[in-house]
Phi, psi and omega in degrees: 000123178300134146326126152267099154313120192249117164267144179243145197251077176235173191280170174308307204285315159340305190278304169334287171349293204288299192319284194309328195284313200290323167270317172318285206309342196276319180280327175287355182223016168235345205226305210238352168261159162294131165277158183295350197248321173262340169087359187221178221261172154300324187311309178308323143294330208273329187300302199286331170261012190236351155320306180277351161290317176263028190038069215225044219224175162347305200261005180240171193265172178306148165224186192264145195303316210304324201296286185306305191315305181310315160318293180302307167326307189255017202206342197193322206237094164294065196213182190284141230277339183314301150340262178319320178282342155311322180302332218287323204283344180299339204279343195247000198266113169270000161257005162253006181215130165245039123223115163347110156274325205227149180243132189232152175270156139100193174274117170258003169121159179242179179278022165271000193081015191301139169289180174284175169268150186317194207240341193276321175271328193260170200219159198179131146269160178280125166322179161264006201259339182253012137316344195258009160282337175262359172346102180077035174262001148286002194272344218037061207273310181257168159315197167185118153271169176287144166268183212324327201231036159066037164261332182221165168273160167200152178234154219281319175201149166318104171324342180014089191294359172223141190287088180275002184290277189280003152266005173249332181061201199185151177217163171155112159304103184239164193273131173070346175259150172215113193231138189213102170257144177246163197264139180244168169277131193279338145317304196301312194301322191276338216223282194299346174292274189323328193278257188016305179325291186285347206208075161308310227264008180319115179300153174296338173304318189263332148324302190289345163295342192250317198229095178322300173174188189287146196261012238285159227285335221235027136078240218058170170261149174251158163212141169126102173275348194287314162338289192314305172289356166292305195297316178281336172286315219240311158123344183229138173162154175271187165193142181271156169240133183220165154309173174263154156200159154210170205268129180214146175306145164235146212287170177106009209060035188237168184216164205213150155275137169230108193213121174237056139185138197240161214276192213287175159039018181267118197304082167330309164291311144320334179281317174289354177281329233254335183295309171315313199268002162296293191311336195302298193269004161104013193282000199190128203260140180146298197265140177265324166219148181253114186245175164216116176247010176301129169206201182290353163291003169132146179316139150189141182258141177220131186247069174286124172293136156293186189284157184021039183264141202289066187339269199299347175265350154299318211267317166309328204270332177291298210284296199334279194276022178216169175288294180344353171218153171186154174274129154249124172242155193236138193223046204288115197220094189217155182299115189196111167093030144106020163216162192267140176194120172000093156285130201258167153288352181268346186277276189330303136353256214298332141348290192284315179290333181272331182273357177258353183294317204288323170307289191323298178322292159317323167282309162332309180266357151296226190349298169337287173323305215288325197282312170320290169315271164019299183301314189299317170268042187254314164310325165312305193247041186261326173316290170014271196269011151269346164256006217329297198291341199262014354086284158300303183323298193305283226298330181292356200238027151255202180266332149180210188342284189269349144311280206330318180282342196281315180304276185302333160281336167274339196270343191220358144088020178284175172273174167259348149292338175293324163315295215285269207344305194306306180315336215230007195287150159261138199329320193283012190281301202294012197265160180288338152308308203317292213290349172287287203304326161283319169288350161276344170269350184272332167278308165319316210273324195270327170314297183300343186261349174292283187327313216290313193294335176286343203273287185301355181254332204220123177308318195291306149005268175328289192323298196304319180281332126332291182286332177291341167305301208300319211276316172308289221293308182300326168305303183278337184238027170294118160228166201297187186269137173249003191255139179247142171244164206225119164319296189248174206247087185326118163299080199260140210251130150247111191293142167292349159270358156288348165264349207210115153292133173286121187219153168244117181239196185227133202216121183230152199217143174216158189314333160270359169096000130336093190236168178177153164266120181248135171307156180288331183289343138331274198289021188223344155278333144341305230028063181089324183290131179096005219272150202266146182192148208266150172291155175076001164273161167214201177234150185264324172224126201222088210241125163262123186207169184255166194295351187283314204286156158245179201238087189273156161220119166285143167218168181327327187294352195107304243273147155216166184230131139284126171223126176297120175311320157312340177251002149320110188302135275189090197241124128352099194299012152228032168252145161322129189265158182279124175342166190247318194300320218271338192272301214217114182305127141222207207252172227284330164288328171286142176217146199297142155241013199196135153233138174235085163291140191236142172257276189268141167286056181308144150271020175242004163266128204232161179248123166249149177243119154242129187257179158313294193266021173131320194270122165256193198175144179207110191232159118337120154302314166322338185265010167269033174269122144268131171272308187256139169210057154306322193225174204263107232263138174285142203249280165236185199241089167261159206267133139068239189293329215273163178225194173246127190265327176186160194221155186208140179252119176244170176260024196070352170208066157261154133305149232177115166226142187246163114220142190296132178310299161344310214081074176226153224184131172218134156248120175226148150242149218328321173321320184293325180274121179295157172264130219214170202278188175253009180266347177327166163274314194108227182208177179285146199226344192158127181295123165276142180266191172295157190016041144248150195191155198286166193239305185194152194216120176275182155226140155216142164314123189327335175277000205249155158225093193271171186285156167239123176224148183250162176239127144313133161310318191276020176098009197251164200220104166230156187226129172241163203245132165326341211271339185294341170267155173241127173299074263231214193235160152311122107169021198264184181307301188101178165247172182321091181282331208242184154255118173297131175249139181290323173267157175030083172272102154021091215209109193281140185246009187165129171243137165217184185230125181229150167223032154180235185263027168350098163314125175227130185253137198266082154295124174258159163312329174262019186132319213261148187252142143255166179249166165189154172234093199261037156285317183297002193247134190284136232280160200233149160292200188261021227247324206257152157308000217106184161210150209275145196236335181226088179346087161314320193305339146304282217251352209122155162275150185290126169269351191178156165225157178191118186280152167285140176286129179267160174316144171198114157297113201293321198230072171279000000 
């Protein structure tokens, strides 16, 4: 007979869905959270209990790891044996715990990250300190479920006679959950239980008089106490965490970094790789050697300095750019009444305080019991041994066991545990010591169920027994603190000459956006001479500054880039500079108009913006200081259509000349534009008529009287004297520069300002550059056109002018 198959017909999203809820809860409350009460994971109980099962403990000797795993394996954690023994060997890792659970023989793995040695070579036991998590758990103090396959109990959580969540802390990753606990001092956490005991409604303030902050196994400083107290109100919150490290003299007049103890979970040997390839690539000047001088007497790193090298802004340079310093975030996220949730500190406190009321209680009534049976039957046989001969008479005339007991409960009113106790009594029992040693155990037993009852009637009580537990455990696994905390969170300051030897080089940028750094000795072997350069390119700055200094560079777009002169690729004065696009991404129509190198960002120094379409800007240099500069940074807000025609740096009492394609010329001074933030658009700079737009905008000092000159489409060339302008206000028309022709009308392509024979080269359309020096050109009112310097009729109309940059020591 054919099988009938049965399909169930549901949607997809449906089945993932169900699916997906159901492996989320299994990992989040079986595999990767911690409980609030015990502090572990399962994988961690099922290890610590099936350890403590096999008598596996302190006080016995070691066994091979394989043993265990093979238990935890075959008995409580069906998953792979790998699994389980990474946990086991995290549990024995004293830089990952700070106080062990598990005591391990052999390689449990280093803080280099090395793995452990297989589970067939190392051999383990249970501390004594997480002997005091299973403590009484035979009391029947906690639950017990069936394990996996109903053969055996297990039990659901620990008694846990110490707040292992925060003295040991957790990490650990769930679908949608994430926990990051830090590890404490285990005196402070037990002296903050007890103060909760006595002070529920007790501030996270006064807590902290006690429990400072986290303790960590691999010592360091924490700084941010305000972190710390975020983390305990909320449950989430930062902390900088750095090495211990200090500087100490070396013979030759040299100092060494010295740092022997590095921050929580961090990979020795990477810090120390990663310190090297600092030295390697030059990112930081200074250092000669990176040694790991470790050994079993204790961590230590040594960062040996060249001569006169800047110790502490090296060490500064570390704490920044290596895992020697790292943000610690605390993520108190643990399981607790059986769902996982964000935990403040007094809700952990009070956790840990609520499973110990219930341990405590339950072990109470456990020992009651115990005692109470006990008692009864001591009262069986103290009856017993005062009816002693009429007792033995019975027991010798029955028939056997269960007569005798049957006999002696009907003939003397004994119970039948009193019965079983009498029947099974041995003979040396019966001596006249015996019966004092019972009656002295029978007065401890009445005593002791007076205590238990008392216990079990008065919370305070209970409370009072919880602390004196609390208070033995602290006495016995107390040490001192290895984590030191730092009120505020160090500001670190780095000179830039710890990273970058100070040198004077040379740096050209040209109009097509070609840069590159030349050693001086490169351009001096030159003589100046060759410098490589594409046709129809020129340079825009040819600046000797140092490797310390930067490089803004503006482009039409509004846009600007920083660049630190030291990561300027380092090209050879007659190779060819490297592309700008190649440094610092920008879009595909932007181009450099302006370089400006910078020492210092003064705020008495200023950046003017002149746009196209009108517009001027006056901002504070300081505010072009870039921390990040990967990609190319707004500079001003230019609107639509409009681009930046030029850019200029003033001192606050500069002249200012615009002029207009039309031929129109405005002189004002700086003072009429305000100084405005940096992302502004700016203000009117000069009225426009329809299809007119600024061409170019000078600065010159009030003291100077430079020549003013203009270029044409058609090829003319004019030069003016100041005096022919009047010094006038921003946003006004200007006045007339050119004679308006009703035909082929004049159209200016370049304004510049000279004050002697200064060269300037002339583009035409079809290519061809002329030189001209137009001090040799005779001075013009503002009335006349010029005089025509280049035939168009030929070449083109001049499309563009430009004085060239000459060499300049900028910071003399």
């Amino acid at each position: 007979m054919a099988q009938t198959e049965k399909f169930m017909d549901l949607p997809f999203e449906e089945v993932i869905g169900d699916r997906f809820g159901r492996y989320s809860k299994y990992i989040i409350q079986d595999r990767a959270l911690p409980d609030a009460r015990d502090g572990l994971k399962p994988v961690q109980r099922r290890i610590l209990y099936a350890m403590q099962q096999e008598r596996n403990t302190h006080d016995k000797p070691y066994r091979k790891s394989a043993k265990t795993v093979g238990t935890v394996i075959g008995n409580y954690h069906p998953h792979g044996d790998s699994s389980v023994y990474e946990a086991m060997v995290r549990l024995s890792q004293h830089w990952k715990l700070r106080n062990v659970l598990v005591e391990m023989h052999g390689n449990n793995g280093s803080v280099d990250g090395d793995p452990p040695a297989a589970m067939r070579y190392t051999e383990a036991r249970l501390s004594s300190i997480a002997s005091e998590l299973l403590r009484d758990i035979e009391k029947e103090t906690v639950d017990f479920i069936p394990n996996f396959d109903d053969t055996l109990s297990e039990p659901v959580v620990l008694p846990a006679k110490f707040p292992n969540l925060l003295v040991n802390g957790s990490t650990g990753i769930s679908a949608g959950y994430a926990t990051e606990i830090p590890p404490h001092n285990i005196s402070e956490v037990i002296d903050a239980v007890m103060m909760k005991i006595d002070r529920p409604n007790v501030t996270v303030d006064d807590l902290m008089t006690v429990l400072k902050g986290p303790d960590f196994p691999t010592g360091g400083i924490i700084q941010g106490v305000d972190g710390i107290k975020k983390a305990y109100e909320t449950g989430k919150g930062k902390v900088v965490l750095r090495g211990r490290a200090r500087i100490e003299p070396i013979r030759g007049n040299r100092e060494q970094i010295v740092i022997d103890e590095i921050p929580y979970e961090v990979n020795k040997a990477n810090l120390v790789k990663k310190m090297d390839e600092l030295r390697l690539d030059k990112k930081v000047e200074g250092i000669a050697e990176v040694r790991d001088e470790t050994d079993r007497t204790g961590l230590r790193i040594v960062v040996e300095l060249k001569k006169e090298a800047d110790s502490t802004g090296i060490l500064h340079y570390l704490y920044k750019n290596t895992d020697l310093q790292i943000s610690y975030h605390f993520n108190m996220v643990a399981i607790h009444e059986k769902t996982p949730r964000l935990l403040n500190l007094p809700s952990i406190l009070d956790a840990y305080i609520e499973h110990q009321k219930e341990v405590v209680t339950r072990q109470s009534q456990y020992d009651l019991r115990k005692a109470k049976d006990r008692a009864h039957i001591l009262e069986g046989l103290m009856k017993a041994i005062s009816i002693l001969d009429q007792v033995i008479a019975t027991i010798r005339s029955s028939k056997d066991k269960q007569d005798a007991k049957n006999r002696i409960m009907e003939a003397y009113d004994f119970t039948e545990p009193q019965a079983e106790a009498i029947v099974n009594l041995q003979l040396y029992r019966l001596t006249n010591t015996d019966i004092t040693s019972l009656q002295e155990e029978a007065e401890k037993l009445t005593k002791l169920i007076t205590e238990l009852e008392a216990i079990l009637a008065d919370e305070k009580k209970l409370f009072r027994v919880i602390k004196q537990d609390l208070k033995a455990m602290k006495k016995k696994y107390h040490t001192a603190r290895m984590t030191s905390i730092q009120a505020e969170v160090e500001d670190l300051q780095i000179n830039l000459e710890v990273m970058v030897p100070s040198e004077e080089i040379l740096v050209s940028i040209t109009k097509a956006g070609y840069i590159k750094r030349t050693s001086l000795r490169s351009y001096a072997a030159s003589n100046g001479e060759g410098f490589a350069i594409k046709d129809g390119d020129y340079l825009l700055g040819l600046f000797e500054i140092n490797t310390t200094d930067k490089l803004l560079l503006f482009t039409n777009k509004g846009n600007y880039l920083y660049l630190p002169v030291h990561e300027l690729p380092d090209i050879r004065w007659k190779d060819l500079g490297q592309h700008i696009a190649n440094i610092i991404s920008m879009e595909k129509d932007e181009h450099i108009i302006k370089a400006l190198p910078v020492r210092d960002f003064h705020d008495e120094t200023y950046v003017l913006f002149i746009t196209k379409n009108g517009m001027i800007k006056r901002s504070n240099l300081s505010l072009y200081q870039a921390q990040r500069y990967t990609k190319a940074l707004v500079a001003i807000n230019v609107k639509d259509d409009d681009e930046v025609v030029d850019v200029h740096v003033t001192d606050g009492n500069h002249h200012i000349f615009l002029a207009s394609n039309k031929g129109y010329g405005l002189w004002f001074h700086e003072s009429e534009v305000k100084v405005i933030g940096q992302r502004a658009a700016g203000v009117k700079a000069m009225q426009l008529k329809e299809e007119e737009f600024i061409v170019k905008g000078k600065v010159f000092h009030p003291d100077d009287d430079p020549s003013i000159v203009l270029f044409t489409q058609r090829g003319a060339v004019k030069r003016m004297k100041l005096k022919e302008f009047e010094l006038s206000n921003r946003a006004k028309r200007g006045v007339v520069m050119l004679r308006e022709l009703k035909r082929s009308p004049h159209r200016i392509v370049a304004l510049e300002i000279v004050y002697g024979r200064e060269v300037m080269s002339i583009q035409t359309a079809n290519g061809e550059i002329q030189n001209v020096i137009p001090f040799e050109n005779k001075l013009s009112d503002r009335y006349s056109n010029g005089s025509f310097i280049v035939d168009v009729d030929k070449t083109g109309d001049v499309t563009q002018a430009w004085k060239e940059a000459k060499y300049e020591k900028v910071f003399e």
